[in-house]
N, C-alpha and C positions, 0 to 999 in steps of 0.2 A: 842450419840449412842442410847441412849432411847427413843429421840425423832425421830429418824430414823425406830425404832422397833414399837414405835404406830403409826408410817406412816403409816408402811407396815404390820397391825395388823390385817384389814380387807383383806389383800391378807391370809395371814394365816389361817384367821377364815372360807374364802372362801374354801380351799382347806381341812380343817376340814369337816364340816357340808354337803356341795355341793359339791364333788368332782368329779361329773361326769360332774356335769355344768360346773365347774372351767375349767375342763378339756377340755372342749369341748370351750374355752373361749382361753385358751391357744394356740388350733388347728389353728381356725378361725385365730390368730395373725399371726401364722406362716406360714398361707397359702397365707397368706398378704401383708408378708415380714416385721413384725412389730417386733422389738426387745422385749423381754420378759422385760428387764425391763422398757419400757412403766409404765408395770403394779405394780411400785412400787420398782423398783432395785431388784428383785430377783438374780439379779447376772446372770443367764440362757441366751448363746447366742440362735440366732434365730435356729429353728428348719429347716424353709425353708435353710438356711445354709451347716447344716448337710444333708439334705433330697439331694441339689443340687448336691452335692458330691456324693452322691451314684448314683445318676441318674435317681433319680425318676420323678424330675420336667424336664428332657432333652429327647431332640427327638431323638427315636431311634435310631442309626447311621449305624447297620446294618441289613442290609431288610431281608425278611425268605430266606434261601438259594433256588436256581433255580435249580432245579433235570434234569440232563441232561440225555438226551438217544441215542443209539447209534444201530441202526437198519444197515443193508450190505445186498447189491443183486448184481446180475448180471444187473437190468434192463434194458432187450434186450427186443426191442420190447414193448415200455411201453407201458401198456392196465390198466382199471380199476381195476384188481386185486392187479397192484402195488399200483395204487391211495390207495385203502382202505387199504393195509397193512401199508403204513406209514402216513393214518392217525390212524390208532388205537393208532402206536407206539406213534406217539405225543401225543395223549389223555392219556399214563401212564408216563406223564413228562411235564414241559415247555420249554426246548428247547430240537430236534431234527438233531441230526450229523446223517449223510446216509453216509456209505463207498460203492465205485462202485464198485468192483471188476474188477479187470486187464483183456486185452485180452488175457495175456500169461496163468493166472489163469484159467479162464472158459475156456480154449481150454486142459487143460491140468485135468481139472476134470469134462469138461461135455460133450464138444465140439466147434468150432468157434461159436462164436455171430456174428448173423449180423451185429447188428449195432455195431462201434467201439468206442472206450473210448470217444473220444471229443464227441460223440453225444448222447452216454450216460450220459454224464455230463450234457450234456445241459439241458436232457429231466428230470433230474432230478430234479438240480438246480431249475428248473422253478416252481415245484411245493409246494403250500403255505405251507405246511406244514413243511417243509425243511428248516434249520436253518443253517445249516453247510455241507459241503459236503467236504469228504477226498477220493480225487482218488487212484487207482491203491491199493484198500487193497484186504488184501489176502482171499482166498474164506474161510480157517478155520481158527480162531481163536488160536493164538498160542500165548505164554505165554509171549511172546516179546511183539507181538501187541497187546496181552491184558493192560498188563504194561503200552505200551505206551499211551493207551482209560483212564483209571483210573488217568494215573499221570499228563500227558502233556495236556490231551483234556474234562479232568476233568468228566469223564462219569461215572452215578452211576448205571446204569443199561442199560446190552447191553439185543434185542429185536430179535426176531425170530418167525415166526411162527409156526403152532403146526403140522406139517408137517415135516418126519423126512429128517433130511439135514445130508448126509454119503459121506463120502471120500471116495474116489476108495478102501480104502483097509477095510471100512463095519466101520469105524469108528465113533465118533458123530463130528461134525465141531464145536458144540459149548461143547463138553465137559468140558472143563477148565472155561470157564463161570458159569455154573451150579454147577460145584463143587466151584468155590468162592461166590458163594449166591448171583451173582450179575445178573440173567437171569433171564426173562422176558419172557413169551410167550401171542404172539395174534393168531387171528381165521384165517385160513387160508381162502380165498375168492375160493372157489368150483365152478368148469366148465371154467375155464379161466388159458391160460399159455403162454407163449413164444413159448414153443415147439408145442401145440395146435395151434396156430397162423400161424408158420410154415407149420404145416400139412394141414391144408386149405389152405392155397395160394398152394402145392403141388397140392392139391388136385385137383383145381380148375382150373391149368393149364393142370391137364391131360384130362378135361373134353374138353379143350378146341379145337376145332381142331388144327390140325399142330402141336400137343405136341410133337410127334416124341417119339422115340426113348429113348432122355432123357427122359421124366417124366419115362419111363417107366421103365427104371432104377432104378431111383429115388424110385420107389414104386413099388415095384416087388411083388411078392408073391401073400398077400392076402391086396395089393393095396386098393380094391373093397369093400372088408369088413371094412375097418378100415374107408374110407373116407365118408362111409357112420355113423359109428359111430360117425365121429368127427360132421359129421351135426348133426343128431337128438339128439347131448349132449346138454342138457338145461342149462343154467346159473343160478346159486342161486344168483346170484347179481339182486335181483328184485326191479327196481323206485320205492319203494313206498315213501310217504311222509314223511316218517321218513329219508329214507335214501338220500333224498334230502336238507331238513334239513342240514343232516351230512355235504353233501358236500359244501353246501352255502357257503354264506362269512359272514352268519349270520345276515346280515339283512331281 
């Protein structure tokens, strides 16, 4: 025993006098995978031991969680004003769920769509931004299908623009979202619509000869005035090189 204790006299005296060296002597071992007593049987198992167990020397095994978003339209008649509302939405998230809203819904809170569900889906579907696509959701938010965005389709924030969206009876469609702190608002894209799009093709057939009768139906009153409005409304979706940029594929 005595001769084991002036073995290990210079470990002792080590840890006396240099304790920071020592220390830093002991680190270097265990980052090495060297058993402490190497240095004289101190008895102390490896530190890389204890460190691997906690998880310091292991590779992380789960990645930062992926923020999912969940933006809803009618998209009738898709035009660049829907392009840029869901790309904002994806730029506050990394993945992107778009609900289409049903033919029976938009007929029942706004009016028929032209175009019908399967070719909304398509035109939807198609674009990059678009990660997920749930058909036939409903045009407000209700506390069912919000349930089911949070639990089933794992959404941490549902998106809308800042344009107010009211239910026949002056209600808000995303109120129940806003009240669980999970709403999200983007900038709504100014000079462009569905229903704007509509009204020029109107428009443009009453100029045409042989419109008859219908156009004239179609746009009775002050026809004259408004179609001249819908021409000279300017679009604030202006090319410039930023907004080019935006839309690339980034190279």
């Amino acid at each position: 025993m005595a001769m084991e204790y002036e073995s290990n006299n210079w470990i002792w005296d080590g840890v006396y006098y240099c304790p920071r060296l020592f220390g830093g002597l002991m680190l270097t071992a265990a980052l090495l995978g060297l058993s402490t007593t190497y240095f004289g049987g101190i008895g102390l198992f490896p530190l890389s031991y204890v460190w691997s167990d906690s998880g310091i020397f292991h590779k992380m095994k789960c990645e930062k969680k992926r923020i999912r978003v969940y933006m809803d339209g009618c998209f009738d008649l898709m035009h660049y004003g829907h392009a840029n509302a869901l790309r904002q939405a994806k730029a506050l998230g990394d993945e992107l769920v778009v609900g289409v809203v049903s033919d029976e819904e938009i007929i029942a809170n706004k009016g028929p769509p032209v175009l019908p569900m399967e070719e909304r889906l398509a035109l939807v579907s198609g674009l990059k931004w678009v990660d997920q696509v749930i058909a036939n959701a409903p045009y407000a938010i209700t506390e069912q299908f919000m349930n089911s965005l949070f639990n089933e389709h794992k959404i941490d924030y549902i998106i809308h623009g800042d344009d107010p969206c009211l239910l026949p009876d002056g209600s808000d469609a995303y109120a129940l979202a806003k009240k669980a702190g999970r709403y999200k608002q983007i900038k709504r894209t100014e000079g462009v619509s569905s229903t704007d799009i509509v009204g020029r093709i109107l428009c443009s057939v009453k100029d045409t000869e042989g419109g008859g009768d219908y156009t004239s139906t179609l746009l009775n009153g002050d026809s004259g005035e408004r179609c001249h409005s819908q021409r000279a409304q300017i679009s604030q979706f202006l090319p410039t090189s930023q907004r080019i940029v935006q839309f690339s594929n980034g190279k």
